[in-house]
N, C-alpha and C positions, 0 to 999 in steps of 0.2 A: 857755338862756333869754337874750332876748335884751330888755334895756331895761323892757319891762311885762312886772310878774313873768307871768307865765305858759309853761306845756310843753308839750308832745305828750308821754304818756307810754303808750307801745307797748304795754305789759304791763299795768301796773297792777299787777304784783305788790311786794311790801316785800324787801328783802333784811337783814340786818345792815350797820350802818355801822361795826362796828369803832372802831376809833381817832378817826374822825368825831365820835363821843360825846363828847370831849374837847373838841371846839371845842363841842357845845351846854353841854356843862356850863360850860366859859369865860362862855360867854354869860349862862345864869342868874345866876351869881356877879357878873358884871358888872352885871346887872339890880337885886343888891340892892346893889351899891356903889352905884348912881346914886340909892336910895333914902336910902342912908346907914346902911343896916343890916350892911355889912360895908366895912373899910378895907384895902384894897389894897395899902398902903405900913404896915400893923399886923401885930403877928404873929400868926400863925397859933395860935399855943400858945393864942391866947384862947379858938379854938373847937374845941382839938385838944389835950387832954392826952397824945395819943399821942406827939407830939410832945416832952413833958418831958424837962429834958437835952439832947434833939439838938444839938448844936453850930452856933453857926452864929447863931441868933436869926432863923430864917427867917419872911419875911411871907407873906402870902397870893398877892402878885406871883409871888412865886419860887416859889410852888407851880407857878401855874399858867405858868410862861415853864421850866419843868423848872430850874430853877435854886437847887431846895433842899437839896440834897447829898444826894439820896435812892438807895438803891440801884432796883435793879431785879431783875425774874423773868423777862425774855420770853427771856434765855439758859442758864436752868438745865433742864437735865437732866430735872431732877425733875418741873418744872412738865410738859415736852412730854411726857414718858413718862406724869404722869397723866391728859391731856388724850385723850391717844391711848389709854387704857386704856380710857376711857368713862364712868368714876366719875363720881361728887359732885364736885362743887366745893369747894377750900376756906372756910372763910368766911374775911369780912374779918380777922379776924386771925389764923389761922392764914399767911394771904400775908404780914401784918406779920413776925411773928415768922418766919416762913422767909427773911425778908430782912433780918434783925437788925433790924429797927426795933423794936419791941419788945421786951424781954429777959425772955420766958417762956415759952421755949422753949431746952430745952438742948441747948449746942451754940453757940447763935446769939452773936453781940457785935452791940451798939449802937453805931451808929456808924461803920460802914462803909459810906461812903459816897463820893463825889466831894467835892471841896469847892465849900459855899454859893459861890454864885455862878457859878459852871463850867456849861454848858450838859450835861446828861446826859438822857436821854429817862429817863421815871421811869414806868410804869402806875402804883406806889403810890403815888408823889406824890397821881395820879387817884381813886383809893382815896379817899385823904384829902382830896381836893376833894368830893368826893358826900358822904360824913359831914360835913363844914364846911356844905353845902347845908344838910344837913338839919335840922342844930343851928340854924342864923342863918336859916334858910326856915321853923322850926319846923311842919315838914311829911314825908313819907318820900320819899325822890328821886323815884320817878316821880310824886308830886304835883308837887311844886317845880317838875320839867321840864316838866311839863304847863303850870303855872299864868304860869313865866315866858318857857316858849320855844316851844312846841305851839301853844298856844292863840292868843298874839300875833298870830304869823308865819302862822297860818294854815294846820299842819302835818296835817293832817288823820289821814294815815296811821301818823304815827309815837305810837310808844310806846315804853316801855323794860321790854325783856323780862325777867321772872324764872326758867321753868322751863321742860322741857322743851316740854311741850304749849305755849307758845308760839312755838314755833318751826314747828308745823305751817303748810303753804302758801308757806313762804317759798323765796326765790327762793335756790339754794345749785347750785353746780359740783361737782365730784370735788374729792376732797382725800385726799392720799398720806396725810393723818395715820392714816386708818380704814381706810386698805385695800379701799376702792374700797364702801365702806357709805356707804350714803345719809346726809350731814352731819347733815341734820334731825332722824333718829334717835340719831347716835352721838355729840353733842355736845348741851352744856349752856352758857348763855348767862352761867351764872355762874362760867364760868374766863375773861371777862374781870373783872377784880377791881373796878373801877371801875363795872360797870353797860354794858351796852350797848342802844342803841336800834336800831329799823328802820324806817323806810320804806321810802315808793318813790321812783325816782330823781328822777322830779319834785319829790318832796316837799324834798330833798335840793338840790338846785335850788335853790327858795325859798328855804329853811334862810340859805344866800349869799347870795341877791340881798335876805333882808330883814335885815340887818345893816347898818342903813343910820342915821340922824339920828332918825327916827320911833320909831325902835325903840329907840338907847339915846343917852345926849349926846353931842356931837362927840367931847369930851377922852377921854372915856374909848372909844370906837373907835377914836380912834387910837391909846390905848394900847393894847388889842389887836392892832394890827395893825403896832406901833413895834417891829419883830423886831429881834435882835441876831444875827451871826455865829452859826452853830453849829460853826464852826468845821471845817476840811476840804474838802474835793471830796466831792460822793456819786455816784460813780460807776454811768455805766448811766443815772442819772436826769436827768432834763431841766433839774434846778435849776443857776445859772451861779451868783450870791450866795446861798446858802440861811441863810436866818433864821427862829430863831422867836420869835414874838411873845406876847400871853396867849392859849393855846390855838389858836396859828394859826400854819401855818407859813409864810412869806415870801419872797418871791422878791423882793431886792433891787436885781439889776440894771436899772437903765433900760432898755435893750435888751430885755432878756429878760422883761422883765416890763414895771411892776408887776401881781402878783397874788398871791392869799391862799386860804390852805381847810385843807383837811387831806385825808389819807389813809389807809387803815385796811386792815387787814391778817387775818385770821383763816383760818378752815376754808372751806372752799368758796366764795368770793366777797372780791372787793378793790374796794370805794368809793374815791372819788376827786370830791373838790367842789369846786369854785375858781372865784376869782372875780376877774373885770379891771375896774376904772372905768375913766371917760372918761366923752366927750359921752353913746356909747350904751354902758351901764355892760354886762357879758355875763358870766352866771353860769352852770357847766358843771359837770353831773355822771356819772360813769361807774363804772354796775356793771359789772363783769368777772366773768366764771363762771370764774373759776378764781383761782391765786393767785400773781399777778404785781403788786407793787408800781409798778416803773418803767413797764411796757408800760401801767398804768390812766395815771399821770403823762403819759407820753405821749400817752396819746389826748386825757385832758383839756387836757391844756396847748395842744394842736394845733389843737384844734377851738376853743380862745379867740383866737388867733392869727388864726384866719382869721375869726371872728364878729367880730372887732372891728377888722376892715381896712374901711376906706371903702368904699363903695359908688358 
């Protein structure tokens, strides 16, 4: 996309956007901060008893910038052995408590976590962002994301999927997780813990290019997109200063950048959405049928590079 939002979109079909869902949700949450129904620099405990005790006195910022000392699931054992089984999902708190946030479940300790403030990538943090939606949206997520991010922008396709049979028609690659079974059948939308949505790539497109003044106040887009160090090289991937911002990851270098989006990762398909300003502002997204992180980054990154060289 290039300047007026509009795409060629080849397919038409929706795929999952994975971890992408992170920056919509960023976004809604952003939507009621600009309203005043939720404070950004307030703590989260306001809208989250889950949170009680947690150490730290973490805000609603820090949820969403991974900066609440939250642990995580996406390297346990457990989770990939039940995903790949085919089973149920757990619910929302069953993922708490298997990651100590919770202590009701035996075994677990509270409070194992990174410390407030440290950049760590969290899905539960995302957990706990959709339940914050929902309490201060007083609405159920896929209202809320309908009412402040769908609808706006103009999202036509996208939705946030709950069960199996929503997954039918969508666009899905092979995945080593199932052993060469069709994803659509052998996976369930709710082992991502946070909610996941799908579109089509065009929709996904838009998604970027309408994150724009119209859509929410200056101050707080750029705090979205005001990333910090995350600290490290990420190897393989195209990022030279990689930062994340509220629900957005950042590429800091002048050179290299500037540009903003996210990318998402699951079973059979890798999204990738990013976006460059300037005179002609160019917003870029890539399904991948299959499951390569860096190789999506690269293509999107490459193809902004050159959509946004003078003509």
């Amino acid at each position: 996309m290039r300047g007026e939002s509009g795409a060629d979109d080849l397919s038409g079909r929706r795929a999952l956007v994975y971890s992408l869902t992170k920056t919509i949700l960023a976004a809604a949450v952003l939507r009621l901060a600009a309203r005043g129904a939720v404070d950004l620099d307030g703590p989260a405990g306001r809208w989250l008893p889950e949170l009680a005790g947690w150490p730290g006195g973490v805000t609603v910022a820090q949820l969403l910038a991974h900066r609440a000392g939250l642990p995580d699931y996406g390297g346990r054992a457990d989770y990939h052995a039940a995903v790949a089984a085919g089973g149920e999902p757990w619910s929302g708190d069953e993922f708490l408590a298997r990651c100590g946030v919770t202590p009701n479940r035996e075994g677990t300790e509270q409070g194992k976590g990174p410390p407030v403030g440290v950049f760590a990538y969290s899905n539960i943090g995302y957990l706990l962002v959709g339940r914050l939606l929902e309490r201060a949206g007083g609405a159920p997520l896929a209202e809320v994301l309908a009412r402040e991010v769908f609808s706006p922008l103009g999202l036509s396709s996208a939705a946030l999927l709950r069960t199996r049979t929503d997954l039918d028609g969508l666009f899905f690659g092979a995945s080593p997780a199932f052993g060469g079974a069709p994803v659509g059948t052998a996976y369930h939308p709710g082992w991502v813990s946070h909610g996941v949505a799908a579109m089509t790539a065009a929709d996904a497109c838009r998604f970027m290019h309408g994150l724009t003044e119209e859509y929410l106040p200056g101050l707080l887009l750029r705090r979205m997109r005001d990333g910090l160090p995350v600290g490290g090289p990420m190897g393989g991937r195209p990022w030279v200063e990689p930062s994340y911002g509220l629900g957005m990851m950042v590429e800091l270098d002048p050179a290299a950048g500037p540009y903003w989006g996210h990318t998402g990762g699951g079973p059979g398909v890798t999204p990738a959405a990013y976006h460059t300003p300037g005179p002609v502002p160019v917003s870029v997204a890539v399904f991948l049928d299959g499951e390569d992180g860096a190789l999506a980054e690269w293509m999107a990154v490459e193809v902004l590079h050159r959509l946004r060289r003078p003509r």
